[in-house]
C-alpha positions in Angstrom: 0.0 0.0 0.0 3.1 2.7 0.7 4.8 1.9 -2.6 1.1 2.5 -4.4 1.0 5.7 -2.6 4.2 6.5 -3.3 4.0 6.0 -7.0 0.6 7.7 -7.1 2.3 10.8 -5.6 5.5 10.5 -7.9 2.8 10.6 -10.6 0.8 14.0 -9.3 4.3 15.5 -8.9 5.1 14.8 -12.6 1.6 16.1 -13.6 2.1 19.1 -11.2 5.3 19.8 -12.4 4.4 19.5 -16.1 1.5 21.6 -15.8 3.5 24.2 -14.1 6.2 24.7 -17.2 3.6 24.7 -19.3 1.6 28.1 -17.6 5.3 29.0 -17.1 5.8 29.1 -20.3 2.4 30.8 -21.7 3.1 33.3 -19.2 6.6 34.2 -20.4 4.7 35.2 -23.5 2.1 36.8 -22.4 3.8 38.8 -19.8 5.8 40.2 -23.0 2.7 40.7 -25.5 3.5 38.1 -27.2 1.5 35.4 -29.3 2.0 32.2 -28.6 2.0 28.9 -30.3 2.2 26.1 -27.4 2.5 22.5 -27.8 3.0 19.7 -25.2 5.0 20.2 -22.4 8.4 20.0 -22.2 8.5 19.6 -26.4 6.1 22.4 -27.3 5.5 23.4 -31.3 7.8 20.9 -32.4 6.4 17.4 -31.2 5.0 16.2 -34.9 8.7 17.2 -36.4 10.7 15.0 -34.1 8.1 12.4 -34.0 9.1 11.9 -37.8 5.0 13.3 -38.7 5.9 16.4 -40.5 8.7 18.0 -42.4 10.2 21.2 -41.1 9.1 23.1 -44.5 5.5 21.9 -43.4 6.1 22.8 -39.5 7.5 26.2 -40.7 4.7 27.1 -43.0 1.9 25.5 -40.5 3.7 28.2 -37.8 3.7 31.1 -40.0 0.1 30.9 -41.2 -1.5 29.9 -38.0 -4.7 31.0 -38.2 -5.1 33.1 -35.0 -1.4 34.6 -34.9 -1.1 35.1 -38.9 -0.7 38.7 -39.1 1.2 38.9 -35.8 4.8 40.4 -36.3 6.5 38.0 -34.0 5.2 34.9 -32.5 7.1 32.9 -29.3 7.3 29.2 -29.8 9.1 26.3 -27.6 11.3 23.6 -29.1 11.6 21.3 -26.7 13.1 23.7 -23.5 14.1 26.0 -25.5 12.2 29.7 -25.8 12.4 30.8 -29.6 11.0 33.9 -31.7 9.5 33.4 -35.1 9.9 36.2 -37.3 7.3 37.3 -39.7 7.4 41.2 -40.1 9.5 41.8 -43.2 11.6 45.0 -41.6 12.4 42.9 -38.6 13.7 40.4 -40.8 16.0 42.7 -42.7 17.3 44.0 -39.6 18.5 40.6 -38.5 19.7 39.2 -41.1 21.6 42.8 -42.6 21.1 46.0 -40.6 21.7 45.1 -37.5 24.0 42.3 -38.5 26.0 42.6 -35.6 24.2 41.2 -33.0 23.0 38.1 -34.5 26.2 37.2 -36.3 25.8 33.8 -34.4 23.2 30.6 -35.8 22.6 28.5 -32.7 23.9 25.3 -34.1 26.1 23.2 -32.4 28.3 20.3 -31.7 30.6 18.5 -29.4 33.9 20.9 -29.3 36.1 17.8 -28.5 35.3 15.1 -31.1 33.8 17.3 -33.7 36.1 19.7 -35.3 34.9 19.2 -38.9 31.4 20.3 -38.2 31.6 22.9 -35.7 34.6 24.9 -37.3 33.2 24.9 -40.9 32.3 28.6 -41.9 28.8 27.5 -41.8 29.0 26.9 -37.8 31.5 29.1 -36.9 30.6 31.4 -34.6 32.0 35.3 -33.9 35.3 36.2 -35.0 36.3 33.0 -36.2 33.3 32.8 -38.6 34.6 36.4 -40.0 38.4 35.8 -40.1 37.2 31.9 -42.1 34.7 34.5 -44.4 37.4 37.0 -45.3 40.0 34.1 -45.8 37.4 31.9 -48.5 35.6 34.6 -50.0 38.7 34.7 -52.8 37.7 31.5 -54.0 34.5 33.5 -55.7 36.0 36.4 -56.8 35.2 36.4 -60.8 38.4 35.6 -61.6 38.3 32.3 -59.7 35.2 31.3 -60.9 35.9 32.0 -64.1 39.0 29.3 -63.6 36.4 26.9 -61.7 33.5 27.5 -64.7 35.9 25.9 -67.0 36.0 22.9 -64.9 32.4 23.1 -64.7 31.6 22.6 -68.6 33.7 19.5 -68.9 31.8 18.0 -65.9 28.7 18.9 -68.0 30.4 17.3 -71.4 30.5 14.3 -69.4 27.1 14.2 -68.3 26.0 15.2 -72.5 28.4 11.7 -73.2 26.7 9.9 -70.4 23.1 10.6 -71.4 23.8 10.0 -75.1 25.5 6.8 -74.2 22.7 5.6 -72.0 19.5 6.9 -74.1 20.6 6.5 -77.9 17.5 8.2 -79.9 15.3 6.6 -77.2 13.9 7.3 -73.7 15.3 6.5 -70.5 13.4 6.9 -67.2 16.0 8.4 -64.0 15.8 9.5 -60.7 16.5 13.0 -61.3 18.2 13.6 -57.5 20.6 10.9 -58.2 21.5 11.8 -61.4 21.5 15.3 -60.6 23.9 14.4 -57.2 26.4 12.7 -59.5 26.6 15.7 -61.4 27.4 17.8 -58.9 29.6 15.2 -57.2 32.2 15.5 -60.0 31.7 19.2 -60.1 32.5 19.8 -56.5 35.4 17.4 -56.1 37.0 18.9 -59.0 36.3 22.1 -58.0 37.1 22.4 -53.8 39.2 19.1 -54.0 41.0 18.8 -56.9 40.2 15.1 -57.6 38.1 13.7 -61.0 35.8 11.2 -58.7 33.6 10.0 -62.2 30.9 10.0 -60.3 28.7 10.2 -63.6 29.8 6.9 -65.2 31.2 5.2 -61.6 28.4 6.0 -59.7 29.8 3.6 -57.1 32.6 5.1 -56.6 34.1 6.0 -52.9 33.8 10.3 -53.5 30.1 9.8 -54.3 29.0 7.4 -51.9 30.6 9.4 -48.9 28.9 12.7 -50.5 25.6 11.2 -50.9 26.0 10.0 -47.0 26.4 13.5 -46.0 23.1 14.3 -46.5 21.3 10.8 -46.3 18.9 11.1 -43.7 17.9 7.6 -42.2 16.4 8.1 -38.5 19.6 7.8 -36.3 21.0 10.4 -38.5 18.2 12.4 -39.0 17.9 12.9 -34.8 21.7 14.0 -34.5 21.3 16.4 -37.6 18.3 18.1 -36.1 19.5 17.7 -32.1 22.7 19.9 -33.3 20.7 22.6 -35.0 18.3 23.2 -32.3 19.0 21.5 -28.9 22.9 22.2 -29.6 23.1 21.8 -25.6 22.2 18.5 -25.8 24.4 18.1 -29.0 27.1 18.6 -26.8 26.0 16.5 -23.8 25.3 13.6 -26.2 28.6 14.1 -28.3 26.7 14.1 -31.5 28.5 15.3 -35.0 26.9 17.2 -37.6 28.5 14.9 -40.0 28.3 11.2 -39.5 31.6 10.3 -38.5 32.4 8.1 -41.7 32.0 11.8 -44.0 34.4 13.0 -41.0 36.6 10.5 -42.0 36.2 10.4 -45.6 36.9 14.3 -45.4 40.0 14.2 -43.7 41.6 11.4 -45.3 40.9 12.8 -48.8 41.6 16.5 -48.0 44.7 15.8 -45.8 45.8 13.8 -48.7 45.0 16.2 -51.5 46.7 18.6 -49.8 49.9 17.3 -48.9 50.1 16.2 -52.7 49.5 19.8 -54.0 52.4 21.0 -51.3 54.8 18.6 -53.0 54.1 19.1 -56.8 53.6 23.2 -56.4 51.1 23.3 -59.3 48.5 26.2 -58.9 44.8 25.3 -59.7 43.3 28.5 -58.2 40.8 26.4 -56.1 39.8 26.0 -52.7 42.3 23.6 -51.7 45.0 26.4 -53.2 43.6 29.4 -51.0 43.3 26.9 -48.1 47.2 25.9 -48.3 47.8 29.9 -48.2 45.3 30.1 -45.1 47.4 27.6 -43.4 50.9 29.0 -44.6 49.9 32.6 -43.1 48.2 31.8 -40.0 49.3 28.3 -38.6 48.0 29.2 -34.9 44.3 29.5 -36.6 44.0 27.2 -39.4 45.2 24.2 -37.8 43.8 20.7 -36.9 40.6 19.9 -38.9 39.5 23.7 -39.0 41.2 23.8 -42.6 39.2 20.1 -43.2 36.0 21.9 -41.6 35.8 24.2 -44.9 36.4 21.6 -47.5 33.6 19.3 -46.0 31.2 21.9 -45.8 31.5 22.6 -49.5 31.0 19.2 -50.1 28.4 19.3 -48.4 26.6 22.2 -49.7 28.0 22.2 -53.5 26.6 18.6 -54.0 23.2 18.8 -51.5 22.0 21.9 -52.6 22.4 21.9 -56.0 21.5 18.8 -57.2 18.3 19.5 -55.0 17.7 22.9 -56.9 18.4 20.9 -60.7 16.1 17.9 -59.6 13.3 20.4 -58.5 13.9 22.2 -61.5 13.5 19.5 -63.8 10.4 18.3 -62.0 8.5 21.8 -62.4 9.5 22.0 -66.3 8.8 18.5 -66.6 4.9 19.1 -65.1 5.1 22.8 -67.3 6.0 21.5 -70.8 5.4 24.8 -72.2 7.5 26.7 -70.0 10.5 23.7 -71.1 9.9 24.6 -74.7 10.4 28.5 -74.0 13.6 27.4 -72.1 14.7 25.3 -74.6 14.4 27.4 -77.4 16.5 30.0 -75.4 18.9 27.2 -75.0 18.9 26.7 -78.9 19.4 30.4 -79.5 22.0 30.7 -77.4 24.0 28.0 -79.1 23.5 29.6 -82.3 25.6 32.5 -81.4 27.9 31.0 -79.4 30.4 28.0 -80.3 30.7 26.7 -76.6 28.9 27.6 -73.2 30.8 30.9 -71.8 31.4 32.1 -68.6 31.2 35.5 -70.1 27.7 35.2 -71.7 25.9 32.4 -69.7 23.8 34.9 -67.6 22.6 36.5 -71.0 20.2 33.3 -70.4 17.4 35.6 -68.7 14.9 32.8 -69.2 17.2 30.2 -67.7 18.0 32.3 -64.2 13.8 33.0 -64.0 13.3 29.1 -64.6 16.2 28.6 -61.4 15.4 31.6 -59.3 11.5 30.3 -59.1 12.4 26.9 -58.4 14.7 28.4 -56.0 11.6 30.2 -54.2 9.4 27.4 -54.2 12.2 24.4 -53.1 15.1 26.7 -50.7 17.6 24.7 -50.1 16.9 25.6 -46.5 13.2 26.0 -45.1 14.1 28.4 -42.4 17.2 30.7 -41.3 18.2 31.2 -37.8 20.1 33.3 -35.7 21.4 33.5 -32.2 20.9 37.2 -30.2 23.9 38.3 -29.1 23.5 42.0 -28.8 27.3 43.2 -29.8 26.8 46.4 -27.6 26.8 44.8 -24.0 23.3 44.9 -23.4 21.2 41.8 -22.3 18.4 42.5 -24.7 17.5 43.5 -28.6 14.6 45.9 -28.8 12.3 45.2 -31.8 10.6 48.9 -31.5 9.0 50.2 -33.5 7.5 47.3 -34.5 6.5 45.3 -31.4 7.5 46.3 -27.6 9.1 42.7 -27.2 13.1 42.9 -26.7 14.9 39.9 -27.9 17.2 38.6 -25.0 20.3 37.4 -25.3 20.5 33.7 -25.9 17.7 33.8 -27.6 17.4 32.2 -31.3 15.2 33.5 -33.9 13.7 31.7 -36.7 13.0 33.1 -40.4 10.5 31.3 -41.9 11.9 30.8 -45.9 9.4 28.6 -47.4 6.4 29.9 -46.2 7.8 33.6 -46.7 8.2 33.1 -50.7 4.5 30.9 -50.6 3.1 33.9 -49.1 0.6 35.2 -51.3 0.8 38.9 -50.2 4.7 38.8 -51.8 4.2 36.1 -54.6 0.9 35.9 -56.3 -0.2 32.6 -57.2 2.7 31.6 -54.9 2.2 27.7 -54.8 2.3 27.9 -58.9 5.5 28.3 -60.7 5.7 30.7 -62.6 9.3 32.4 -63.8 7.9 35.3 -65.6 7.7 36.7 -61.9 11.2 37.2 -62.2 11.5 38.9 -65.5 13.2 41.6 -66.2 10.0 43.7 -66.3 8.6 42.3 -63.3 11.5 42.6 -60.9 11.4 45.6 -59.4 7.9 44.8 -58.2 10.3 42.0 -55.9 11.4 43.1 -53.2 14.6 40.7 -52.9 14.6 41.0 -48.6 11.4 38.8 -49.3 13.4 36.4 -51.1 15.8 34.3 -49.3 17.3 31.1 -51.3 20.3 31.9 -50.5 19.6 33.6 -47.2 20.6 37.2 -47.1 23.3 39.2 -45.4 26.7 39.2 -44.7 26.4 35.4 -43.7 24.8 34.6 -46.6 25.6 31.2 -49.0 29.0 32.9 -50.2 29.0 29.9 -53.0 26.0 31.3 -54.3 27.4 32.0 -58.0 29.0 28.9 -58.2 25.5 26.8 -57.5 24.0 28.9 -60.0 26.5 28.1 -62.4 25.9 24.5 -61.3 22.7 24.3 -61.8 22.1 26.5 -65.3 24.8 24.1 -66.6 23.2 20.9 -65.9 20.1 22.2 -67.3 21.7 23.7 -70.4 23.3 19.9 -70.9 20.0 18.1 -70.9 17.5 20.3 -72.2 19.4 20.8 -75.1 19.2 17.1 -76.6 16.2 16.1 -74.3 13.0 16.4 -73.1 11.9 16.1 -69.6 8.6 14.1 -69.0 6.6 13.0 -66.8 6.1 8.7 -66.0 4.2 6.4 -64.0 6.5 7.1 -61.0 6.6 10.8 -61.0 4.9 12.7 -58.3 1.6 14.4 -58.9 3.4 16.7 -56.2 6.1 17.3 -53.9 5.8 16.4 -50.6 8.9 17.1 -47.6 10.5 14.5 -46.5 9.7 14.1 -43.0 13.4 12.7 -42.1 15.3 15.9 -43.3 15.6 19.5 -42.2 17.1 20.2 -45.4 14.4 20.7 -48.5 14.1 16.9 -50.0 11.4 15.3 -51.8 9.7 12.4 -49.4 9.4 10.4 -53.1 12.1 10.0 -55.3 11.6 12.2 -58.4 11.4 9.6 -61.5 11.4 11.3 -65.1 11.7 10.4 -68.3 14.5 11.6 -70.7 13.7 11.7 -74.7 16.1 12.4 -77.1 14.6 15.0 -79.6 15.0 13.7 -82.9 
């Protein structure tokens, strides 16, 4: 009878106590003026997101348009213990992410400091000075002279992929999975281009380089749990020693750049790539760039250069592959191009204004990333951030902030029609009606993606490659639409994306 008892008031204690952080936590909010979006205790508005239910693209966009707190500047949310501030008011926005720059240089994420150098030391994770003095030290790598060197490299990646497709499809049709092919494209594009090394990805699709790239990025549960622990319980991160990288891409990374490097040191040859400028970063500052803080920046453009460009060129294919006409106008900008020019040129590739509307809308609809966030760390001493005029709320400091991407360029009050796609809305004509702090595929600011060019590059060239001989079409296996995959926090499809490739006779 005294253990019942006992386990009886154990369980009114638990029920006390969760009740209590839940009014705690409604109360923080509305002692500030602040709507509220409250979930169950202790895991708040995230619960269907780490229960594998919804993608973070559909928890973001669910967030943003709740129905009572739509039109509400800020709204307070809880992941997990955590006390966060979802952004929606457009000036608020551009004064995080550019104005007021300096006191949310920081993103929350984070991982173990002792066994994971590679994924807290990237420029993506970096935090404070470090993140600036790693900034300033890449951002030679895409000044236009480099990437005109790297755009060279580019176009016989994409002959490859024209000798691959003839090879495989003759004058017929062949069905793919446009992320996989897509990802072996960019595979070769981003090991020659960061790493030096031909990996063949496109006709070896087995090959070490491409199986450790696509790992980055695969998402299975175990995986998916770390990924998402270090970007928004980085606390726990550290308790837990998780990686943001599994710890095979760890290795892969540092084995492959270790070696790479040590081979460019002996032979002196000059490629003006990353691995180049990171050699001279190490040279000049040894004290800094030492350890796996130089492996750090090589992984995280493998990272990003394959992930989020194949993702972009898959998405892109699927939307002109559902909007035959829209292919046809590309296309026939394609063949016009070619008429007047012998080869594909750095100089001339953005005269394509068809081609960047075609990428910059599949860009809005399918962001690499479905939300940006930032930590508060006011830079003048204070222990707050005031968001007057808009609201009364002051941010503290700790505090991270979310920017909601997708649902920002789906909202219809920016982007008519915004669940259509639709390029013309980034014509020439039409462009000044955007304004471009309401578009954010490649974030905004001074920590935006600083590869931005280069993806673009990526992307228009693999698109330029198939279009040209092919048409994209729909089969039995293609999705009538894209749905998130619940495993990622990056922008996947839950479904593969099968299409058909015909040669145009």
């Amino acid at each position: 009878m005294f253990v019942l008892s006992v386990i009886l008031a154990l369980l009114v204690l638990i029920v006390l106590g969760l009740w209590w952080w839940q009014r705690s936590a409604s109360a923080y909010w509305e002692k500030n003026g602040v709507s509220y979006i409250p979930g169950p205790p202790l895991i708040g508005a995230i619960k269907d997101t780490i229960l594998f239910r919804k993608s973070f693209g559909d928890l973001f966009l669910d967030l943003y348009n709740h129905p009572q707190f739509k039109d509400e500047p800020i709204t307070g949310v809880y992941f997990f213990y955590k006390a966060g501030l979802l952004i929606r008011h457009p000036d608020i926005i551009k004064n995080i992410l550019v104005k007021d720059f300096q006191n949310f240089v920081d993103r929350p994420i984070s991982s173990d400091p002792h066994v994971d150098g590679i994924g807290r030391d990237n420029m993506f994770s970096a935090k404070g000075t470090r993140w600036k003095t790693i900034r300033n030290k890449i951002s030679p790598v895409f000044t236009s002279g480099k990437l005109k060197n790297l755009f060279l490299l580019l176009v016989n990646v994409s002959k490859m992929l024209e000798k691959k497709l003839a090879l495989e499809i003759g004058e017929g049709s062949k069905e793919y999975e446009m992320k996989e092919l897509s990802g072996l494209y960019t595979t070769d594009t981003i090991s020659i281009s960061a790493f030096g090394v031909e990996a063949n990805s496109l006709f070896n699709p087995n090959a070490e380089f491409r199986i450790s790239a696509k790992r980055a990025t695969d998402f299975n549960w175990k995986r998916a749990t770390e990924f998402i622990t270090c970007f928004l319980f980085p606390e726990l991160a550290v308790l837990l020693k998780f990686t943001m990288y599994s710890r095979e891409t760890n290795k892969f990374c540092r084995n492959t750049f270790n070696y790479v490097m040590e081979e460019r040191e002996k032979s002196k040859v000059k490629r003006n790539d990353l691995i180049d400028i990171l050699i001279t970063m190490k040279n000049e500052d040894p004290d800094f760039f030492y350890g796996d803080t130089l492996v750090a920046q090589a992984a995280v453009f493998l990272v990003a250069g394959y992930e989020a460009s194949s993702s972009l060129t898959s998405f892109a294919l699927y939307e002109l592959c559902k909007h035959p006409d829209i292919q046809e106008k590309l296309r026939k900008e394609i063949m016009e191009y070619k008429e007047k020019n012998e080869t594909i040129l750095y100089e001339t590739i953005n005269e394509m204004e068809y081609m960047h509307m075609v990428v910059q809308e599949a860009l809005r609809l399918y962001p690499s990333l479905p939300f940006l966030d930032r930590l508060c760390i006011p830079a003048d001493g204070k222990e707050s951030y005031s968001l007057e005029p808009y609201h009364k709320f002051a941010i503290p400091k700790g505090m991270p902030v979310y920017i909601p991407v997708i649902p920002i360029h789906r909202d219809p009050k920016y982007f008519s029609n915004p669940d259509e796609f639709v390029p013309e809305r980034f014509s020439p004509e039409n462009r000044d009606s955007i304004d471009l702090f309401k578009f954010k595929g490649f974030g905004q600011g001074p920590r935006n993606c600083i590869g931005s060019r280069f993806a673009y590059f990526q992307v228009k060239l693999a698109l330029f490659t198939i279009l040209q001989n092919y048409k994209v079409e729909q089969c039995d296996r293609t999705p009538a639409k894209i749905e998130f995959d619940r495993k990622a926090l990056l922008t996947h499809s839950e479904t593969p994306l099968y299409m058909t490739l015909t040669k145009i006779k």
